[in-house]
C-alpha positions in Angstrom: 47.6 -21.6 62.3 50.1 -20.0 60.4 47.0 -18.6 57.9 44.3 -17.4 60.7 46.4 -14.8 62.6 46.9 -12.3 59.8 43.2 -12.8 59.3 42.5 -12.5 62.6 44.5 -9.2 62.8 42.9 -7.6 59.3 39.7 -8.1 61.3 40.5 -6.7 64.6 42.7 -3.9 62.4 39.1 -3.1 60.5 36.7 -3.1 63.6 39.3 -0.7 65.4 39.4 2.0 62.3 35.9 1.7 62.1 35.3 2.7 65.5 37.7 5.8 65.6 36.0 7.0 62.5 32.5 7.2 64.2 34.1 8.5 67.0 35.5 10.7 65.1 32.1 11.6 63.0 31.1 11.8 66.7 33.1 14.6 67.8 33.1 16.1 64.5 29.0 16.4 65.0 29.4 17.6 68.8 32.2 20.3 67.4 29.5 21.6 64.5 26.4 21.9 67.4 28.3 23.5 69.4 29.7 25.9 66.7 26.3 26.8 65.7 25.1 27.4 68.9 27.9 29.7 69.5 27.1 31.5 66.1 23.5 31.9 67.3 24.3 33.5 70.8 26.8 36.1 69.0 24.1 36.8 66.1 22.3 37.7 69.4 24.7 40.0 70.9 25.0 42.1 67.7 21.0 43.1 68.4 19.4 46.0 69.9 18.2 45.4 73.4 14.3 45.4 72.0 15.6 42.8 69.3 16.9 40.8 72.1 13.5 41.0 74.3 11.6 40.0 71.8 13.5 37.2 71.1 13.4 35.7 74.3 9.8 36.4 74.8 9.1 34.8 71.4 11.8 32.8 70.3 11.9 34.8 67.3 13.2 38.1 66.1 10.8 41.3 66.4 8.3 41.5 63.8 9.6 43.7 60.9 
């Protein structure tokens, strides 16, 4: 007995650190989507109204 409990904690030990590090890659994934969509709606902003119709007709920029 004296032998299996330190195993037994290295295991629990590893399965907990590798669960916080996909949680982790988790929120590090939700933080960069929401960055970018962020960066998106100010890149918007900084267009002329016409720019901005276009966009949303479109999806796209107006044609240059």
């Amino acid at each position: 007995m004296g032998v299996i409990m330190p195993i037994i904690l290295d295991l629990l030990y590893r399965e907990y650190c590798r669960a916080r590090l996909a949680e982790m890659r988790k929120q590090l994934l939700i933080a960069a989507e929401r960055f970018e969509a962020l960066e998106a709606d100010y890149l918007l902003s900084d267009r002329s109204d016409d720019e901005k119709a276009a966009h949303r007709r479109t999806g796209h920029g107006a044609p240059n």
